[in-house]
C-alpha positions as CSV (number, residue, x, y, z in Angstrom):
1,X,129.1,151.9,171.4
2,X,126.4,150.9,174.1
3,X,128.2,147.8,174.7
4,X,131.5,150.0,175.3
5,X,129.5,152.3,177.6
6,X,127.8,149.9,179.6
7,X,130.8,148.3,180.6
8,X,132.4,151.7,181.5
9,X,129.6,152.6,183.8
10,X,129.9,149.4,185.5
11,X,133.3,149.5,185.7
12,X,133.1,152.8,188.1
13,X,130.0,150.8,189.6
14,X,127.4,151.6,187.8
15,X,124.7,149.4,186.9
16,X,121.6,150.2,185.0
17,X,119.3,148.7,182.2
18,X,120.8,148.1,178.6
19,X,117.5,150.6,177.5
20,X,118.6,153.1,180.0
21,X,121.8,153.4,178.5
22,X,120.9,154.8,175.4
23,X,119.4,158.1,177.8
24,X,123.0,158.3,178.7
25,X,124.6,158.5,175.0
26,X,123.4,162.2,174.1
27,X,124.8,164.0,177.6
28,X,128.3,161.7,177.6
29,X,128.5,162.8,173.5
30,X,127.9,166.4,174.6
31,X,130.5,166.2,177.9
32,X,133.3,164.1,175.2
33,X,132.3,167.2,172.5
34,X,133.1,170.0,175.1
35,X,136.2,168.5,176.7
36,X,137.7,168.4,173.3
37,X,137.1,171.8,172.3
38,X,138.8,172.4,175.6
39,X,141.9,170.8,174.9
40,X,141.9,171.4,171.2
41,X,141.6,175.0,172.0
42,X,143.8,175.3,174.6
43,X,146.6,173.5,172.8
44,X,145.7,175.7,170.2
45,X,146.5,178.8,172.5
46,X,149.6,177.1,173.7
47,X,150.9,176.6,169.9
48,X,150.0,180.1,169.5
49,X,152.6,181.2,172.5
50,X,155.4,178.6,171.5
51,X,155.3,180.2,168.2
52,X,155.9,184.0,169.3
53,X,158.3,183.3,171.5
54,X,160.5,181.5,168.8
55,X,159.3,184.6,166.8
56,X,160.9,187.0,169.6
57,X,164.2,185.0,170.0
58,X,164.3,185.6,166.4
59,X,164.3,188.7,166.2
60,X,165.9,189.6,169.7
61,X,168.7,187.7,167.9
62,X,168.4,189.3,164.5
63,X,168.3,192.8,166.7
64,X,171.8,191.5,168.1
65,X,173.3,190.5,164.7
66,X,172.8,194.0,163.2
67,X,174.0,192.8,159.6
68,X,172.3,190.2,156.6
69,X,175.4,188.7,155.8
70,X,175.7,185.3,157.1
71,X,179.6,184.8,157.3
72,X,179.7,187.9,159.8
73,X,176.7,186.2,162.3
74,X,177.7,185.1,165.6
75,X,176.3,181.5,165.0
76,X,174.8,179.5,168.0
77,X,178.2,177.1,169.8
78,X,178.8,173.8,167.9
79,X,177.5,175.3,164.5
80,X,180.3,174.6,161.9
81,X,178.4,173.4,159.1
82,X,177.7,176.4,156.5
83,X,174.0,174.4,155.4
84,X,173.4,174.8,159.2
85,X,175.0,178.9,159.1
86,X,172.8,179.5,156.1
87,X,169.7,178.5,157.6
88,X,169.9,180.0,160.6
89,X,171.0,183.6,158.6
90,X,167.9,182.8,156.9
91,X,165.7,182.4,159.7
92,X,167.5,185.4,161.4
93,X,166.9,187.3,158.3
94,X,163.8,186.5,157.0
95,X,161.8,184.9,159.4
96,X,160.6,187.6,161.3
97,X,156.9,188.7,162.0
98,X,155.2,191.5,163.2
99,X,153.8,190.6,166.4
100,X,150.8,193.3,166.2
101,X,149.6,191.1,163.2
102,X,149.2,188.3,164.9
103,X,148.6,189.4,168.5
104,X,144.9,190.2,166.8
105,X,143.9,186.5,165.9
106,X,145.3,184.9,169.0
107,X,143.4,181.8,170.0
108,X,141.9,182.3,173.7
109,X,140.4,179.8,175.3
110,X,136.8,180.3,176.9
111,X,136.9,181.3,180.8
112,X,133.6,178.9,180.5
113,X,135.2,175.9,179.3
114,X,138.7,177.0,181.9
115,X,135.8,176.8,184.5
116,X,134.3,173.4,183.2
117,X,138.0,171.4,183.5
């Protein structure tokens, strides 16, 4: 790992002892650490949007449909297959999910680590 780092830092013109490297380690660990709880978290938020937005087109769609039987759905153009018109009833149906139950444990990324990147 110091042999990888070394040649980083002297790739963006950086020279310094072998022994001084090892002062460098702790600080770049902590800098790699933080950036990826930035993205993790972040991409965690994003997932978290993706999700209820699938979740309202479901049940904006569901809200359309007005009926649990699957033979009287409007079904999305190019749909002819009834395995395809059975799922999507299903979804339609039963997939639905309160958004005050999850709008509680949204992931939110810190304005701290929005600052940082």
């Amino acid at each position: 790992m110091l042999n990888k780092l070394t040649r980083i830092l002297e790739r963006n013109g950086f020279s310094i002892k072998e022994q001084e490297v090892v002062s460098v380690v702790e600080p770049f660990s902590a800098e790699l650490e933080s950036r990826l709880i930035y993205h993790s978290s972040y991409l965690t938020e994003m997932l978290y949007d993706y999700f209820m937005a699938i979740n309202t087109l479901i049940i904006t769609r569901g809200d359309i449909m007005n009926t649990n039987h699957v033979s009287k759905m409007l079904h999305p153009e190019g749909v002819s297959s009834d395995v395809y018109k059975n799922m999507y009833g299903s979804v339609i149906v039963f997939n639905r999910y309160d958004k005050s139950l999850f709008s509680q444990f949204r992931p939110i990324t810190t304005k701290y680590l929005k600052m940082r990147y």
